[in-house]
Backbone as CSV, one residue per row, in Angstrom:
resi,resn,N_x,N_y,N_z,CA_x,CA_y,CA_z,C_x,C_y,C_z
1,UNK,0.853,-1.171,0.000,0.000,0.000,0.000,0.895,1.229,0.000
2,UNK,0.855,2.402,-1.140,1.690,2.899,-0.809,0.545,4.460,-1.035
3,UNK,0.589,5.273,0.077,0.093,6.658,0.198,0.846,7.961,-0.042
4,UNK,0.885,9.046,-0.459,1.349,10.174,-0.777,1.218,11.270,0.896
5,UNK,0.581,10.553,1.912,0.070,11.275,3.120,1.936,11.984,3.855
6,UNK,1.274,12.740,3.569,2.642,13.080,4.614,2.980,12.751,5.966
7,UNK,1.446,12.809,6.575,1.273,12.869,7.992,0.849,11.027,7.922
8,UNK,1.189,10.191,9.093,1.089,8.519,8.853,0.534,8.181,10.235
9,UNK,0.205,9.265,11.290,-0.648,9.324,12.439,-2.393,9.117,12.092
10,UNK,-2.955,8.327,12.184,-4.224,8.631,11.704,-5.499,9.191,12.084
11,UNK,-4.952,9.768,13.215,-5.982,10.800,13.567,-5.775,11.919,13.326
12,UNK,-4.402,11.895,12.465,-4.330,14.005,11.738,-4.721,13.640,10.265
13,UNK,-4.853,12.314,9.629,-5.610,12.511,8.339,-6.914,13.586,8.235
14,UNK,-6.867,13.613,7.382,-8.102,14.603,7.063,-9.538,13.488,6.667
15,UNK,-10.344,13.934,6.611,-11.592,12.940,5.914,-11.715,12.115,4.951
16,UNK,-11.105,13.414,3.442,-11.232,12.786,2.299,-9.525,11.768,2.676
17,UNK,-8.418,12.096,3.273,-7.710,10.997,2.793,-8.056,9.572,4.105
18,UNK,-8.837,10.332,4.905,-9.448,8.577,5.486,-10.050,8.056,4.516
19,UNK,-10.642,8.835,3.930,-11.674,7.818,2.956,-11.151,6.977,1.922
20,UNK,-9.639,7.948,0.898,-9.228,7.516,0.448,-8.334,5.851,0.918
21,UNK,-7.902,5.603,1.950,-7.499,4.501,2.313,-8.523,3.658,2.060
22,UNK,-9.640,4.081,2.543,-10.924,2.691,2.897,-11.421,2.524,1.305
23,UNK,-11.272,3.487,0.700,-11.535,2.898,-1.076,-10.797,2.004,-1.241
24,UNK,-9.430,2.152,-0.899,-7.940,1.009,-1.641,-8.421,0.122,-1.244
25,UNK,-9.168,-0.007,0.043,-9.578,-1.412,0.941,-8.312,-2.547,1.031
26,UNK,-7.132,-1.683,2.031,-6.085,-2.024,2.466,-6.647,-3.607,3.369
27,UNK,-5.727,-4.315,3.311,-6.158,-5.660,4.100,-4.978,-4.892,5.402
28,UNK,-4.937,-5.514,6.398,-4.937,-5.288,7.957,-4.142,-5.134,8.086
29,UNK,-2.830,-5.710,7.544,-1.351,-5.632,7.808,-0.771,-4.412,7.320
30,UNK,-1.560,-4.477,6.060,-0.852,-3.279,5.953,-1.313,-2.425,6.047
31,UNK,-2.629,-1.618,6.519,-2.931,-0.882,7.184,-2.439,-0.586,8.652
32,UNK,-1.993,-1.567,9.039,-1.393,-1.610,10.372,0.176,-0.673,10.639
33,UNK,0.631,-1.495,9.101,1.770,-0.978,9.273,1.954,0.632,8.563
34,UNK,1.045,0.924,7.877,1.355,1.889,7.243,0.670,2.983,8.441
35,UNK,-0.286,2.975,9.361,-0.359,4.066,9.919,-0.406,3.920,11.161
36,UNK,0.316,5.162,12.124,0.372,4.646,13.671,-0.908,5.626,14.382
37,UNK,-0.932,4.819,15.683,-1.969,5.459,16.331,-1.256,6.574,17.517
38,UNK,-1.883,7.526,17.905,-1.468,8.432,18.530,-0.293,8.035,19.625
39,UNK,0.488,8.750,20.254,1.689,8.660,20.919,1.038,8.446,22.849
40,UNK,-0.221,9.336,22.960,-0.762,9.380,24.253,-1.712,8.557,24.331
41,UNK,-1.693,7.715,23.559,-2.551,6.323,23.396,-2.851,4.846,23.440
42,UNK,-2.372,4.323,24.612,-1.959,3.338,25.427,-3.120,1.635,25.122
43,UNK,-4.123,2.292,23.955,-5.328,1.061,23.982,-4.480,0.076,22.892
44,UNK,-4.478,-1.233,23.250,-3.301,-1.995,22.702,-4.351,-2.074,21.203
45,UNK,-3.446,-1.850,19.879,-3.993,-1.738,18.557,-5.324,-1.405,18.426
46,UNK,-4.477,-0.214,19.112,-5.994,0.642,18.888,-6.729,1.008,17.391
47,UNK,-6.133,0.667,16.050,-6.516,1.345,14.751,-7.379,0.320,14.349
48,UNK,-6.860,-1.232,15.050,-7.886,-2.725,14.387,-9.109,-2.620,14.267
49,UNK,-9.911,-2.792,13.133,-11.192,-2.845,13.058,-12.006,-3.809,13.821
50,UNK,-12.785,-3.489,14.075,-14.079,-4.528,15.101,-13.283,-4.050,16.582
51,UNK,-11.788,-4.766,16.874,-11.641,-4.342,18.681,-10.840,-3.355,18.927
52,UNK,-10.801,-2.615,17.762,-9.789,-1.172,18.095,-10.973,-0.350,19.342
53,UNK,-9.999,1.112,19.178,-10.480,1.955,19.195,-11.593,2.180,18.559
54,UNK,-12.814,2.474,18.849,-13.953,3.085,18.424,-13.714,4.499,17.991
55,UNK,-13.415,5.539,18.574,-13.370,6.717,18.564,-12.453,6.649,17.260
56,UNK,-11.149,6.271,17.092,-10.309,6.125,16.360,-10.592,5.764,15.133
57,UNK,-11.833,4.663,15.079,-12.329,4.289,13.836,-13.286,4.369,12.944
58,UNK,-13.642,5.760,13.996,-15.122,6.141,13.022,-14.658,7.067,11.841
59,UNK,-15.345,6.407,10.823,-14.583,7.488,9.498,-14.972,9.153,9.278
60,UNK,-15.498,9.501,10.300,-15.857,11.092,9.838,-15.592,12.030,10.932
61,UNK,-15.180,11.428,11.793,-14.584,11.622,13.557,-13.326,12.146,13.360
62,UNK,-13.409,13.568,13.760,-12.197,14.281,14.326,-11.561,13.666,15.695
63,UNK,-10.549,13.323,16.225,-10.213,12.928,17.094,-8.950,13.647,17.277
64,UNK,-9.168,14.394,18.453,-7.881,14.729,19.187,-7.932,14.522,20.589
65,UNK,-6.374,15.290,21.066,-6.209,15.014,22.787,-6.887,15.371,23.410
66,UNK,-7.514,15.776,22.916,-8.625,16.566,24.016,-9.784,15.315,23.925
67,UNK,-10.240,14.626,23.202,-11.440,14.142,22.823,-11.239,12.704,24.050
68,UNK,-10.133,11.968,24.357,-9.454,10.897,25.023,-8.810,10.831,25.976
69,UNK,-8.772,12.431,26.434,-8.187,12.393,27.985,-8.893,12.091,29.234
70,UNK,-10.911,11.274,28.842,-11.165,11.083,29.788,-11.065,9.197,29.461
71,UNK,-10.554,8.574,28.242,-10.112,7.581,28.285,-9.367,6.734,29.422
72,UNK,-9.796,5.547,30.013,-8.646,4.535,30.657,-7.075,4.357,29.902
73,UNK,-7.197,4.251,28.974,-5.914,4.353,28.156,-5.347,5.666,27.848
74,UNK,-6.165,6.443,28.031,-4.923,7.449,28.058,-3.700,7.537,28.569
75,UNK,-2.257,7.952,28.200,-1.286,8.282,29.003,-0.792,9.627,28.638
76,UNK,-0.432,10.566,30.174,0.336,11.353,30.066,1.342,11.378,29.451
């Protein structure tokens, strides 16, 4: 899978290039590997579909630090 994204965090994608991933309809691995999940974000694979992150995986969901600091997984 190869993306033009500059940014490979996937909660600073923007919409249209979330969307663009879920068109390619990346299989898991390499979605896995191609984008990481936030740094203050302690939920083990959190990006996996079905037992990720929820918040993380909704496709039209802005997500920032602010949105997960009342998370159990959060870390300082």
């Amino acid at each position: 899978m190869e993306f033009s994204f500059k940014e490979r965090y996937w909660h600073k994608l923007t919409d249209e290039e979330r969307q663009e991933v879920y068109d390619s309809n990346p299989n898991i691995f390499d979605f896995m590997n191609e984008f990481k999940q936030p740094d203050w974000c302690n939920y083990p694979e959190a990006l996996t579909p079905l037992f990720g992150c929820s918040s993380l995986n909704k496709k039209d969901t802005k997500v920032c630090k602010e949105t997960c600091q009342g998370c159990d997984e959060y870390k300082t």
